[in-house]
C-alpha positions in Angstrom: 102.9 92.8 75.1 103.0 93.6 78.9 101.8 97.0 80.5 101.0 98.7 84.0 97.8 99.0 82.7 96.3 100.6 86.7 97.6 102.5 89.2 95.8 102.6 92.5 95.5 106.0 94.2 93.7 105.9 97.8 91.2 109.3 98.1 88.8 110.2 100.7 85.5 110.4 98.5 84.7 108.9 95.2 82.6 111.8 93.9 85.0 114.8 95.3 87.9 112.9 93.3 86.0 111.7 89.7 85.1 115.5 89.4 88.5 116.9 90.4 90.3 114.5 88.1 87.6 114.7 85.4 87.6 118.6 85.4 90.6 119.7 86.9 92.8 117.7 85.0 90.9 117.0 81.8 90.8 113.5 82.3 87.8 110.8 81.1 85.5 108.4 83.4 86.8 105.1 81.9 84.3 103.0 84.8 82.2 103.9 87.6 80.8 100.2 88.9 79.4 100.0 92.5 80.6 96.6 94.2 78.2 94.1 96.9 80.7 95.4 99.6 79.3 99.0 99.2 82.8 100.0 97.5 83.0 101.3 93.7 85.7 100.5 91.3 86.3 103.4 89.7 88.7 104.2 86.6 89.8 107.1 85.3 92.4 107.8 82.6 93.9 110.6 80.6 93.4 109.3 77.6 93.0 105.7 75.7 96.7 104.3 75.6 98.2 104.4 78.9 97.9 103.8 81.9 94.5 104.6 84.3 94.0 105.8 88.1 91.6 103.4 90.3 90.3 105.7 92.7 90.1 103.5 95.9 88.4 105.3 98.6 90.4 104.7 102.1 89.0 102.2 104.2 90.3 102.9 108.3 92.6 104.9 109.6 96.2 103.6 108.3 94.9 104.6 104.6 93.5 107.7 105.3 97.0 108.7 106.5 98.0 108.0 103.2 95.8 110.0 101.1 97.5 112.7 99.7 100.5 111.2 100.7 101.5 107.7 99.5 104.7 108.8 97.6 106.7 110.3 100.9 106.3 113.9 99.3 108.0 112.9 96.3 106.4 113.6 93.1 104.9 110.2 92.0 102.9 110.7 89.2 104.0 111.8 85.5 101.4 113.5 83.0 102.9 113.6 79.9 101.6 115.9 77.4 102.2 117.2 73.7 101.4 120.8 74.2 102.8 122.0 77.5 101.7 125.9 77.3 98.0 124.6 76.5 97.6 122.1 79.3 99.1 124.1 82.0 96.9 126.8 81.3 94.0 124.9 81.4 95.1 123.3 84.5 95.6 126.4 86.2 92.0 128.1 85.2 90.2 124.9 86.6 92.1 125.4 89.9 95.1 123.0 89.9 97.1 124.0 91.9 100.7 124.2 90.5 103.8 124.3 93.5 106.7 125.8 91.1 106.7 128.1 87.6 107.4 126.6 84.2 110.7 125.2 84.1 112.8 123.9 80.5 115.1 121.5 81.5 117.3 119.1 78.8 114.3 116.3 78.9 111.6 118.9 78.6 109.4 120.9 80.1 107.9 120.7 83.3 106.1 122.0 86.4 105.2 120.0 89.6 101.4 120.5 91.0 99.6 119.1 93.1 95.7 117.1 93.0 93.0 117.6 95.2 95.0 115.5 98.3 98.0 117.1 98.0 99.8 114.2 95.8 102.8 116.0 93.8 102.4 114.9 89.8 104.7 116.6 87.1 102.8 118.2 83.5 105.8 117.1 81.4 106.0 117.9 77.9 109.5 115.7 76.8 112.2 117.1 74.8 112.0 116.1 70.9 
């Protein structure tokens, strides 16, 4: 079996963004492991199947430029979920900030929001 098993997203501090995706969005601390280089590989995931986030903090000024941006403005990240109503409340009382209402489309419901940076991520519950 083959799987994208990490996705890298670059953010400006490693703290700042373990508690935002932690709490914001609900999701668990899979690793936190500081490296000789003063970096920290850092894992988070929304749940134990799919795939995770390493948090790479930018290093110079080309991938700063980049954080909050590294999809072009497109929505690049899809969080799947089983109970739309529930998660998108709970998003929306820790702070998340959400960029259009509720929407049912043929494949399901779905909102875009945005993370701490600015990244644009869907809360997708698919059609049965």
């Amino acid at each position: 079996m083959r799987r994208i098993a990490l996705v890298t997203l670059v953010v400006d501090d490693y703290d700042e963004a373990i508690r935002f995706y932690t709490e914001a969005f609900g999701f668990r601390l899979v690793e936190d492991t500081p490296r000789p280089d003063g970096s920290r590989w850092v894992v988070v995931a929304a749940d134990d199947q799919g795939t995770a986030l390493l948090l790479a903090r930018a290093k110079g000024d080309e991938q700063r430029a980049r954080v909050g941006d590294q999809t072009g403005g497109r929505v690049g990240f899809f969080l799947h979920t089983d109970d739309f109503a529930r998660d998108h409340a709970r998003m929306l009382a820790a702070g998340v900030t959400f960029l259009e209402e509720p929407r049912h489309e043929p494949y399901g419901s779905v909102a875009v929001f945005q993370d701490l940076y600015g990244n644009r991520w869907d809360l997708l519950q698919p059609a049965d």
